[in-house]
MARNUNU-301223 format. One record per residue (C-alpha): chain; residue number from 0; x, z, y. Coordinates in pm, whole numbers. Layout:
# MARNUNU-301223
<atom c="A" k="NUM" X="X" Z="Z" Y="Y"/>
...
# end
This chain:
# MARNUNU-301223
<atom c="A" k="0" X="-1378" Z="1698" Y="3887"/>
<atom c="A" k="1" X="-1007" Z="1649" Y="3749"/>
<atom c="A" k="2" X="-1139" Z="1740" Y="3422"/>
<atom c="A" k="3" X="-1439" Z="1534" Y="3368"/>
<atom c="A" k="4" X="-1204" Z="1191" Y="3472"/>
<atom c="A" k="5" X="-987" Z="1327" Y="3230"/>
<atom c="A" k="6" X="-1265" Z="1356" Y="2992"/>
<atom c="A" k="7" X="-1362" Z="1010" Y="3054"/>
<atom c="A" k="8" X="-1049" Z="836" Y="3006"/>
<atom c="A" k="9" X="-985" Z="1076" Y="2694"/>
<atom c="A" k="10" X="-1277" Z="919" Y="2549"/>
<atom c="A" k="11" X="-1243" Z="562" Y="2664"/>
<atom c="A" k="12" X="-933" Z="562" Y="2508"/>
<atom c="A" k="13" X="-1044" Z="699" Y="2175"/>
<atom c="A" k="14" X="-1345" Z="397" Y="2245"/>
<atom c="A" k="15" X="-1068" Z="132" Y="2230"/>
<atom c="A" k="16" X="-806" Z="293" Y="1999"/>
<atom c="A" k="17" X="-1127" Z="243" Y="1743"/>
<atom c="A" k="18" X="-1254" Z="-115" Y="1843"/>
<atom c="A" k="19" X="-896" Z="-196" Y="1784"/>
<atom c="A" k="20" X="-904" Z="-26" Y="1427"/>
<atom c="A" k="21" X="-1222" Z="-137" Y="1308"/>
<atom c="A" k="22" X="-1166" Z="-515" Y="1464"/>
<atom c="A" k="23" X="-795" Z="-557" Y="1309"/>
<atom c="A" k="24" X="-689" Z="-705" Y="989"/>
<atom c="A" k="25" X="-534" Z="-401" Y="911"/>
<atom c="A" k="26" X="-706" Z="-85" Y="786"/>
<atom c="A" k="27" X="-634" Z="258" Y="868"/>
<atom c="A" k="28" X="-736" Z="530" Y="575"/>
<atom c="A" k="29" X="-664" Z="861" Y="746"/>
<atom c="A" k="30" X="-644" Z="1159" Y="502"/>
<atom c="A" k="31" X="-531" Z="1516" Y="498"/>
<atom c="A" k="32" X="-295" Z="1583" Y="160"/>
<atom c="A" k="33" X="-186" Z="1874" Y="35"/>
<atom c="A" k="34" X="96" Z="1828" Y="-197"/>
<atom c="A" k="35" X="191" Z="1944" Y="-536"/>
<atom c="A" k="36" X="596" Z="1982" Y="-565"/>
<atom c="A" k="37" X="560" Z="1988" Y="-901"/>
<atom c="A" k="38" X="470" Z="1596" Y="-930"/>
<atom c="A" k="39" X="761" Z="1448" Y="-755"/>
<atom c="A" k="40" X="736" Z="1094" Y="-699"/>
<atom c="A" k="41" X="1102" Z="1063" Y="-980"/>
<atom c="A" k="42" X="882" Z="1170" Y="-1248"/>
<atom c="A" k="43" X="616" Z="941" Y="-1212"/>
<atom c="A" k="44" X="580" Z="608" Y="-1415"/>
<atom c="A" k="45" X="606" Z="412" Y="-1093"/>
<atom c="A" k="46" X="948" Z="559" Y="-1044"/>
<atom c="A" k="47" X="1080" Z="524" Y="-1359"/>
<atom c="A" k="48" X="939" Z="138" Y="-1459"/>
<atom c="A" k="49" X="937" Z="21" Y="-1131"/>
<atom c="A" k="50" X="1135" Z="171" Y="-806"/>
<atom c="A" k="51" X="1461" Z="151" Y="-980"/>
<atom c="A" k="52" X="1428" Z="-106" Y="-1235"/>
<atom c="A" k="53" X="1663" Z="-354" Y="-1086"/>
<atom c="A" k="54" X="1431" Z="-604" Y="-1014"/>
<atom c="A" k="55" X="1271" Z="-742" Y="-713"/>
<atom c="A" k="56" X="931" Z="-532" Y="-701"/>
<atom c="A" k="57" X="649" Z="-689" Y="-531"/>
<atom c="A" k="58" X="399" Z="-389" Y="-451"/>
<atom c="A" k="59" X="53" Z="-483" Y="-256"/>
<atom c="A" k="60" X="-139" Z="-137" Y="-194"/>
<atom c="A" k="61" X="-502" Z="-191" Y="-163"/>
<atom c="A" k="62" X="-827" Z="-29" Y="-198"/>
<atom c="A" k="63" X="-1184" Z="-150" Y="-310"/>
<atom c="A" k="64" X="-1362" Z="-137" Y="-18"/>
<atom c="A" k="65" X="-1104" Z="-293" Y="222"/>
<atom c="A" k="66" X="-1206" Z="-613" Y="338"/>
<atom c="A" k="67" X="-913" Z="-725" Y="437"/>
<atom c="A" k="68" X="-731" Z="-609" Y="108"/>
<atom c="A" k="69" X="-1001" Z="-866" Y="-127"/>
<atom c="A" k="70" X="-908" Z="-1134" Y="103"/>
<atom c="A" k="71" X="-597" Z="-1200" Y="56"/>
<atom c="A" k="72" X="-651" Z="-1146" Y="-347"/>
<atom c="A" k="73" X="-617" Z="-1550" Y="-351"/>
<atom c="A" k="74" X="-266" Z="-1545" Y="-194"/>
<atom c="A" k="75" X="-163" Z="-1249" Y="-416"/>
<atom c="A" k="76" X="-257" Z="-1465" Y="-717"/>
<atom c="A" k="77" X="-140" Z="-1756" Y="-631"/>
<atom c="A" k="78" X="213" Z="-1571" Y="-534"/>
<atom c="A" k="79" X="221" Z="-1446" Y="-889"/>
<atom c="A" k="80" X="143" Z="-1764" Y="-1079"/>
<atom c="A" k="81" X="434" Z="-1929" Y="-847"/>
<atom c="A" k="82" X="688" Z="-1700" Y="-957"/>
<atom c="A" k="83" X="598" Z="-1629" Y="-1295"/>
<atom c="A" k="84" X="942" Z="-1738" Y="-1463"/>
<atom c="A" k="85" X="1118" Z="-1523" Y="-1237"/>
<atom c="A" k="86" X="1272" Z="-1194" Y="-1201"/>
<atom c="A" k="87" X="996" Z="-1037" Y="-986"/>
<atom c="A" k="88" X="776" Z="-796" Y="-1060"/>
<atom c="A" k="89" X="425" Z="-779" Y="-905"/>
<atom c="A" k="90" X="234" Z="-443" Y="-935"/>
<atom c="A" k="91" X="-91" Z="-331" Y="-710"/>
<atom c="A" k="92" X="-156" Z="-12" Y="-628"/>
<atom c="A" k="93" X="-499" Z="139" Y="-455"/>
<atom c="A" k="94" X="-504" Z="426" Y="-217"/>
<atom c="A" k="95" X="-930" Z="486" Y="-340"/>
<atom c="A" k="96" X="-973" Z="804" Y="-328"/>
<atom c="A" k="97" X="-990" Z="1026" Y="-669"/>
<atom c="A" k="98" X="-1389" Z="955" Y="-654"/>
<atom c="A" k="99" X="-1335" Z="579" Y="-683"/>
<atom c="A" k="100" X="-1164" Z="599" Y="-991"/>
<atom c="A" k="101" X="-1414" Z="454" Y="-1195"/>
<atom c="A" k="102" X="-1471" Z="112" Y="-917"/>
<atom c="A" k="103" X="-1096" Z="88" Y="-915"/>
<atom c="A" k="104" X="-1061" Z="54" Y="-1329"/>
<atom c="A" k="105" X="-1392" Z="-178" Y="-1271"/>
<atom c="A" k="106" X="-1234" Z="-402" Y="-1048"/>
<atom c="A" k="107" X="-917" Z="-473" Y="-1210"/>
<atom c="A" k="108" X="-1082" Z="-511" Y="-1508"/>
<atom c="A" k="109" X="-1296" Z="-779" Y="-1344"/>
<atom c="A" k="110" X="-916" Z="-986" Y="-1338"/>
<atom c="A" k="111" X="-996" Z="-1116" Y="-1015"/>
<atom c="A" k="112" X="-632" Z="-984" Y="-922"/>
<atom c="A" k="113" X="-382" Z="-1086" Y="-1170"/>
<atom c="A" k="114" X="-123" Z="-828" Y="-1074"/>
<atom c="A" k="115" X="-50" Z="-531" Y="-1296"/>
<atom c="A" k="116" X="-247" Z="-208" Y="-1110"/>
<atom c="A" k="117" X="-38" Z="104" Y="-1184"/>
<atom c="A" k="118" X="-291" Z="300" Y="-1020"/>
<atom c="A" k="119" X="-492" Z="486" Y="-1350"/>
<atom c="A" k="120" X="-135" Z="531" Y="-1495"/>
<atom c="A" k="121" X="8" Z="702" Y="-1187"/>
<atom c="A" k="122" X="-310" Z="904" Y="-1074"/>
<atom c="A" k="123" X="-141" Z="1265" Y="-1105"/>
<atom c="A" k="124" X="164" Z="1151" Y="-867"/>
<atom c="A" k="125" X="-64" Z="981" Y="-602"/>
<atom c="A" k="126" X="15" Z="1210" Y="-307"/>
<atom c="A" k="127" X="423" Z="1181" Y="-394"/>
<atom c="A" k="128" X="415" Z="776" Y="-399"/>
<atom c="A" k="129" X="187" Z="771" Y="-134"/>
<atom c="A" k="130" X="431" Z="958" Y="73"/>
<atom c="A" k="131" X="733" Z="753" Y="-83"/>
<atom c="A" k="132" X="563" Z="426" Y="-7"/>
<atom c="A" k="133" X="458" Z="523" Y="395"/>
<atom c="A" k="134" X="766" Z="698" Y="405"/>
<atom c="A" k="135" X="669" Z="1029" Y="463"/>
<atom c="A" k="136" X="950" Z="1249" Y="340"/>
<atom c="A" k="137" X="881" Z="1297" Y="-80"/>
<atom c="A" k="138" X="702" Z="1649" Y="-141"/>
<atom c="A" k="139" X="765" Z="1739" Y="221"/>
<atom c="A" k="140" X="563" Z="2080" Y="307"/>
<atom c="A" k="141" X="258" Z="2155" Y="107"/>
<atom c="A" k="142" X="30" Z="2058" Y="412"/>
<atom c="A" k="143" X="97" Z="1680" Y="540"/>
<atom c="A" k="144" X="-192" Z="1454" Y="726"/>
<atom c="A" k="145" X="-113" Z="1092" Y="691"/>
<atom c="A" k="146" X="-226" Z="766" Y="776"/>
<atom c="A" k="147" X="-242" Z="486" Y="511"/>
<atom c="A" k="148" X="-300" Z="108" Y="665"/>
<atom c="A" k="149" X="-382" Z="-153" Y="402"/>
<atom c="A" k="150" X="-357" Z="-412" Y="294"/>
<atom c="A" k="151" X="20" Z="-369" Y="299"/>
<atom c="A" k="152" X="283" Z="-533" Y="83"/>
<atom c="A" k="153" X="617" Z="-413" Y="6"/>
<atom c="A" k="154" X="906" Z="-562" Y="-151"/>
<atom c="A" k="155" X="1152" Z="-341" Y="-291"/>
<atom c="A" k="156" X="1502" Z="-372" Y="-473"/>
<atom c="A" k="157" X="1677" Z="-83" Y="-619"/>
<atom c="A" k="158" X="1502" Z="160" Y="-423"/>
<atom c="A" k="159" X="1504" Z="43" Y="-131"/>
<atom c="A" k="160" X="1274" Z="-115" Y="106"/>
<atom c="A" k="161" X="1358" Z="-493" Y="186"/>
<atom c="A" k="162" X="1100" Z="-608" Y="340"/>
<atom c="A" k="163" X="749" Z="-468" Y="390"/>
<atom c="A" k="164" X="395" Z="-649" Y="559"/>
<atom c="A" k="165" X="142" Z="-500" Y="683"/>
<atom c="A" k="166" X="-228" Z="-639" Y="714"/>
<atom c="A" k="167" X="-279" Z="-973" Y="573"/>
<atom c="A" k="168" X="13" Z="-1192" Y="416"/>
<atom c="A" k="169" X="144" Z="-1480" Y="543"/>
<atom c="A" k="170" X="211" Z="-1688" Y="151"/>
<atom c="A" k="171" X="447" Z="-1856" Y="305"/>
<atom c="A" k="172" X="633" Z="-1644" Y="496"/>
<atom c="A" k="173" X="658" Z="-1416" Y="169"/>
<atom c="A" k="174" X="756" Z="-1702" Y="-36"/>
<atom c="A" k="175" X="993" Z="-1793" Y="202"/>
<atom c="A" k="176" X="1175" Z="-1454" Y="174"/>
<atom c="A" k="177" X="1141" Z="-1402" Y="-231"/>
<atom c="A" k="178" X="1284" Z="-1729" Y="-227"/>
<atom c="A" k="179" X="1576" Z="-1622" Y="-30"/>
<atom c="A" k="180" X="1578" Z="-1277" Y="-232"/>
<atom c="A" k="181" X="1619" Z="-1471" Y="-556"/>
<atom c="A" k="182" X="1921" Z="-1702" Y="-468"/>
<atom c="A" k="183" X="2112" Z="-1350" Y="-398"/>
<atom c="A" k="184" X="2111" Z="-1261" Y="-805"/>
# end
């Protein structure tokens, strides 16, 4: 009898964990990896143009067929055009898988999003920045299973991590803080 009430709240757990998932602005892309540690994430043309080039380094990471990701497109854009004389750099990046290639070069050649995509150029490295930019430890193991929620914005300086959001952004709030961000030069 233990077991089957066990059973029971095992699965009504897993019932709500998912209504949750699926009902949240935030999605959850859950994939098992298996790395290469010959393409670390330093050799990749993300690292090299973008992670340390000094700048402030606006990165949205999206995918195709998240909802969420397409909605906030208009807030992305809009972000961009207001700090086009600036020192930022805005950059997308998808998490589609290696099949969706093709809708991925489709869609940002459709310029609804005016931010660069680096996603074509960095395709060989996906699994290293992917791990970078969840922070998963670079190259860690050859076996990793990970968990990537989009839409999810990150703001980085230098290397480092100043500010992330995840699930929809707030313009203002992000304007607010690359505001801030650009009185510190």
């Amino acid at each position: 009898m233990k077991k089957l009430i066990y059973s029971l709240v095992i699965l009504i757990l897993f019932i709500v964990i998912g209504w949750i998932i699926v009902n949240s602005k935030i999605i959850s892309n859950a994939r098992i990896t298996i790395n290469d540690k010959n393409l670390k994430f330093e050799n990749s043309p993300f690292y090299k143009e973008y992670y340390h080039s000094g700048n402030i380094v606006v990165v949205n990471i999206w995918a195709t067929w998240c909802k969420p990701c397409l909605e906030e497109i208009p807030s992305l854009n809009r972000l961009k055009e207001d700090y086009r004389h600036s020192k930022i750099e805005f950059i997308s990046y998808s998490i589609d898988t290696f099949n969706d290639v093709g809708k991925v070069k489709q869609f940002v050649a459709s310029g609804k999003f005016k931010w660069k995509d680096v996603t074509i150029e960095n395709l060989k490295y996906r699994k290293s920045i992917q791990n970078a930019l969840y922070h998963n430890e670079v190259n860690s193991g050859s076996f990793q299973i990970t968990s990537l929620e989009i839409p999810r914005t990150l703001i980085l300086r230098n290397g480092k991590l100043i500010k992330e959001y995840n699930g929809l952004i707030d313009y203002h709030d992000i304007s607010g803080f690359l505001r801030l961000e650009l009185q510190k030069n």
